[in-house]
Rosetta silent file (secondary structure, phi, psi, omega in degrees, C-alpha in Angstrom):
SEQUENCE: XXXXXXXXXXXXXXXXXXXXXXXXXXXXXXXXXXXXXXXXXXXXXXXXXXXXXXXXXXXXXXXXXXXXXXXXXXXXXXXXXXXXXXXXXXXXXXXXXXXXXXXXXXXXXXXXXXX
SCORE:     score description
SCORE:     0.000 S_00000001
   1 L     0.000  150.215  175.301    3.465   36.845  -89.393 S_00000001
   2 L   -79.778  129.577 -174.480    5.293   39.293  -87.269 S_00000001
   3 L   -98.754  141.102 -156.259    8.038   37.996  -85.372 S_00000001
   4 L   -66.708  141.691  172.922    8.154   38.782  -81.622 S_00000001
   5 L   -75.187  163.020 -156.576   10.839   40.918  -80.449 S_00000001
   6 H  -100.492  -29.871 -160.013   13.338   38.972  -77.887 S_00000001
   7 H   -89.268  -28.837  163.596   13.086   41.635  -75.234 S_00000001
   8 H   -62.314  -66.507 -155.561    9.290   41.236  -75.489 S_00000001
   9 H   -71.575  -33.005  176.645    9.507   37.732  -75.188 S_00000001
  10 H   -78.774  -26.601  161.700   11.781   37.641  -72.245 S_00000001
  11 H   -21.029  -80.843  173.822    9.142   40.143  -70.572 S_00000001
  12 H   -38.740  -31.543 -176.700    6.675   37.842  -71.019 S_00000001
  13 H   -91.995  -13.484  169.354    8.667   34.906  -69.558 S_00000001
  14 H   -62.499  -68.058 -173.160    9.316   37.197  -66.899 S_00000001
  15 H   -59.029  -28.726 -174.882    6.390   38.256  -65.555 S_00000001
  16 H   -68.907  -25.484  173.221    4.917   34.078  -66.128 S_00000001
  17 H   -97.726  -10.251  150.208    7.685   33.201  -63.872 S_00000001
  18 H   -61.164  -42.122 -178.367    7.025   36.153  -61.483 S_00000001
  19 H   -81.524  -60.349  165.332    3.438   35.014  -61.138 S_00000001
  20 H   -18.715  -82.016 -151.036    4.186   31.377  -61.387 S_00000001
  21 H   -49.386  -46.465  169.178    6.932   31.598  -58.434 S_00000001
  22 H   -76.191   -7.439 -170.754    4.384   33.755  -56.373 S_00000001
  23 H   -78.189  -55.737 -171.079    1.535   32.048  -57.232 S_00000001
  24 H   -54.851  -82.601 -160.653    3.629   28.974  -55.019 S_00000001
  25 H   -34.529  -45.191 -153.478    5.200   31.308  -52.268 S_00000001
  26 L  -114.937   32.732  160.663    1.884   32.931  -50.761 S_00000001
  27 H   -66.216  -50.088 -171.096   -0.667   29.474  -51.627 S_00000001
  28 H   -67.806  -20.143  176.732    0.013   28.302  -48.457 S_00000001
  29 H   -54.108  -51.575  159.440   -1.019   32.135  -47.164 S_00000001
  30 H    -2.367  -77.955  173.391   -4.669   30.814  -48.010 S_00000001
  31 L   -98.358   21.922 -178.222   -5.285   28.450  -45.459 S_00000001
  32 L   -67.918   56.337  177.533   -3.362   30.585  -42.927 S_00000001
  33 L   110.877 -170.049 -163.215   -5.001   29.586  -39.564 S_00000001
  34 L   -82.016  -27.591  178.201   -9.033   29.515  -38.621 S_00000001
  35 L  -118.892  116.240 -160.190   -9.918   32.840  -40.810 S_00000001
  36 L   -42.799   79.444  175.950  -10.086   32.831  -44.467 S_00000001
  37 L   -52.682  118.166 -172.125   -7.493   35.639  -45.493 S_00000001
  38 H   -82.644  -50.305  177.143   -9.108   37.731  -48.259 S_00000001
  39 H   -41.639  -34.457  164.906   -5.861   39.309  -48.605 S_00000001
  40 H   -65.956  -62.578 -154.842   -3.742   35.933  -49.418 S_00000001
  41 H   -75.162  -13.008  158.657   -6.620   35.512  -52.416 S_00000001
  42 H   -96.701    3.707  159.773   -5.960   39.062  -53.614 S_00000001
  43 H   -51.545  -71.663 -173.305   -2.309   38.290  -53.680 S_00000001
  44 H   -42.803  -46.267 -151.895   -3.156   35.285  -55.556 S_00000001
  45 H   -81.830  -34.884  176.088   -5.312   37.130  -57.811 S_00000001
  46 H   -76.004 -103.021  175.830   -2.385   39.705  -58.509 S_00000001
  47 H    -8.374  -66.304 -162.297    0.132   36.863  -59.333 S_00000001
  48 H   -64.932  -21.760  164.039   -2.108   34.727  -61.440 S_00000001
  49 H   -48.305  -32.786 -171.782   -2.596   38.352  -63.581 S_00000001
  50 H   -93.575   -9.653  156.688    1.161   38.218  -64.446 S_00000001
  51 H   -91.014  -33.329  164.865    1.013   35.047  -65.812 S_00000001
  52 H   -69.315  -12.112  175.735   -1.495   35.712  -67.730 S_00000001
  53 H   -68.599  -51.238 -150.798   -0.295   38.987  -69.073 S_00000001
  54 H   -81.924   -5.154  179.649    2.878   37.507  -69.776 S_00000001
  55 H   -82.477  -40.410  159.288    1.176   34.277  -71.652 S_00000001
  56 H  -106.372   21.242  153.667   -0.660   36.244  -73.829 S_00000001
  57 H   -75.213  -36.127  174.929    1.815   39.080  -74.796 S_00000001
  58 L   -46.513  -50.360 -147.059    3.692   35.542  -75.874 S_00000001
  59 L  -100.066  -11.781 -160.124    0.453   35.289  -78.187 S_00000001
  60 L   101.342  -14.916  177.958    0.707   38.867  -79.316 S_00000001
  61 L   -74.616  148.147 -179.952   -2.438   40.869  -77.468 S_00000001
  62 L   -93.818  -18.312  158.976   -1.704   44.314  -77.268 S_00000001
  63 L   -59.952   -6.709 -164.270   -4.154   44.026  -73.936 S_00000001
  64 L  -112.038  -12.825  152.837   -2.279   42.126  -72.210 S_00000001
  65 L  -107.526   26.861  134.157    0.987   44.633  -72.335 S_00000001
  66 L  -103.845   -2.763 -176.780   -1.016   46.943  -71.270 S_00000001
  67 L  -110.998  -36.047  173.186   -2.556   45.242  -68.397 S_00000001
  68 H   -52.276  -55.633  174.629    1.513   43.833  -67.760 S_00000001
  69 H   -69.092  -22.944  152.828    2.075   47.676  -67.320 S_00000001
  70 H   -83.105   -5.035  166.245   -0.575   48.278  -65.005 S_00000001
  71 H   -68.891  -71.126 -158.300    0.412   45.095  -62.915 S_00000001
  72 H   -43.684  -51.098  142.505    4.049   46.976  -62.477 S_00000001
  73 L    30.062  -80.472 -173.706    2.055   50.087  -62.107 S_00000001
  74 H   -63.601  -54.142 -175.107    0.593   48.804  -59.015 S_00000001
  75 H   -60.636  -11.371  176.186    3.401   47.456  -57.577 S_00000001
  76 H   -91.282  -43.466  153.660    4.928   51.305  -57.970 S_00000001
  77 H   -46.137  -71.964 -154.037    2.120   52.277  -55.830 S_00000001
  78 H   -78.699  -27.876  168.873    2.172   49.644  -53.371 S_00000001
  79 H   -72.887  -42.347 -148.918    6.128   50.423  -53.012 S_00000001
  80 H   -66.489  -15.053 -175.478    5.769   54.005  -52.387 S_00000001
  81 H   -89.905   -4.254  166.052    4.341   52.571  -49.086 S_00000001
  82 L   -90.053 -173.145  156.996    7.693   50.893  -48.532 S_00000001
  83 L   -42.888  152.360  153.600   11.226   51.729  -48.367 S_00000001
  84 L   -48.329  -59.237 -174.666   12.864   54.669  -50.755 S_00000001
  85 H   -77.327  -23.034  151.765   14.923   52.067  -52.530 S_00000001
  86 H   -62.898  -22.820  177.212   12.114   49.559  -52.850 S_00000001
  87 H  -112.381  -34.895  157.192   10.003   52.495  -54.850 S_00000001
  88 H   -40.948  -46.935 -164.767   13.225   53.689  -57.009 S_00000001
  89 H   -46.119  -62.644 -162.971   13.361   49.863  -57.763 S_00000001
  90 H   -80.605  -47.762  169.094    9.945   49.196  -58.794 S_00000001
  91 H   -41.401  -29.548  158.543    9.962   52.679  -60.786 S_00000001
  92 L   -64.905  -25.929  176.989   13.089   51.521  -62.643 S_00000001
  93 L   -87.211  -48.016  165.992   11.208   48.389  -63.440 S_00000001
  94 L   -70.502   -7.585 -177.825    8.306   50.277  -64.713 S_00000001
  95 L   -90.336  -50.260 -151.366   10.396   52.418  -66.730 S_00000001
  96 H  -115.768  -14.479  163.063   12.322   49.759  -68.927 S_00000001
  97 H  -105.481  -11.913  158.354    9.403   48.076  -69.052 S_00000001
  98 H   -68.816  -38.802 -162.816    6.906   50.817  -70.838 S_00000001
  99 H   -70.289  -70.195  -92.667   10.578   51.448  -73.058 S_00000001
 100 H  -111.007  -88.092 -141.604   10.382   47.571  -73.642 S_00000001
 101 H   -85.769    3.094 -179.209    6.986   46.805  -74.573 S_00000001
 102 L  -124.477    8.858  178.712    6.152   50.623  -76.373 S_00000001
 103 L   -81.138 -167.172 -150.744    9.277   51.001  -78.770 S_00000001
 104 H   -99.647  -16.590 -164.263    8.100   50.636  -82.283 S_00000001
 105 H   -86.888  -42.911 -154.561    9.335   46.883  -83.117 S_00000001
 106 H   -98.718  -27.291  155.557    7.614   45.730  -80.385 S_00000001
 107 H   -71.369  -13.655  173.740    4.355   47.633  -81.322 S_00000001
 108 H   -67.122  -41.694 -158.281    4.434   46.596  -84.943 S_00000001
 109 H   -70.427  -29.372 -158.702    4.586   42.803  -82.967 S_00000001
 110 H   -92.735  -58.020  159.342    1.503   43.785  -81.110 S_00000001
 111 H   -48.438  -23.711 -155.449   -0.536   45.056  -84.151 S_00000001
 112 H  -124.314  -45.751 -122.604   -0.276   42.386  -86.477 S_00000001
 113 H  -103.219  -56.376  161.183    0.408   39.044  -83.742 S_00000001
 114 L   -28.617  -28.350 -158.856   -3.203   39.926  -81.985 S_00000001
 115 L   -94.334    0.000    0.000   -5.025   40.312  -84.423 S_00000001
């Protein structure tokens, strides 16, 4: 078996404790008053994606760092609707993390751990 690259692995623990943390923060967003906010359940719905990306790049799918890159993705989009320094941020995030999870070490890890 192919052994997982470390920068891949802390990815992965990244994004499960990015979803994890947010998964917490906007739960109570749910039940936020008399009218069901569809928006707190697509939050949720965002969040619980990043733990799952990052649980099974931990396993090795090469979907799942590719769906990890289309989480940040989104979040580069959804900044540009923010501050300047809030969409350099998240571009800088998205950047290091396509380098991260598309160098050649970590695609050999991807080919053979999935499969």
């Amino acid at each position: 078996m192919n052994k997982r690259p470390i920068p891949v692995t802390i990815i992965a623990w990244v994004y499960i404790a990015t979803g994890a943390v947010g998964l917490v923060y906007h739960f109570r967003d749910l039940n936020g008053g008399s009218v069901f906010r569809y928006d707190a359940l697509g939050i949720e719905l965002v969040r619980m994606t990043a733990v799952v990306c990052g649980a099974f790049m931990l396993r090795g799918h090469d979907w799942a760092r590719w769906v990890a890159l289309a989480w940040i993705g989104f979040h580069v989009i959804v900044s540009a609707f923010h501050t300047l320094p809030e969409l350099a941020m998240h571009c800088l995030f998205f950047a290091v993390i396509a380098w991260i999870l598309f160098r050649r070490d970590a695609a050999r890890y991807f080919r053979t751990a999935g499969a």
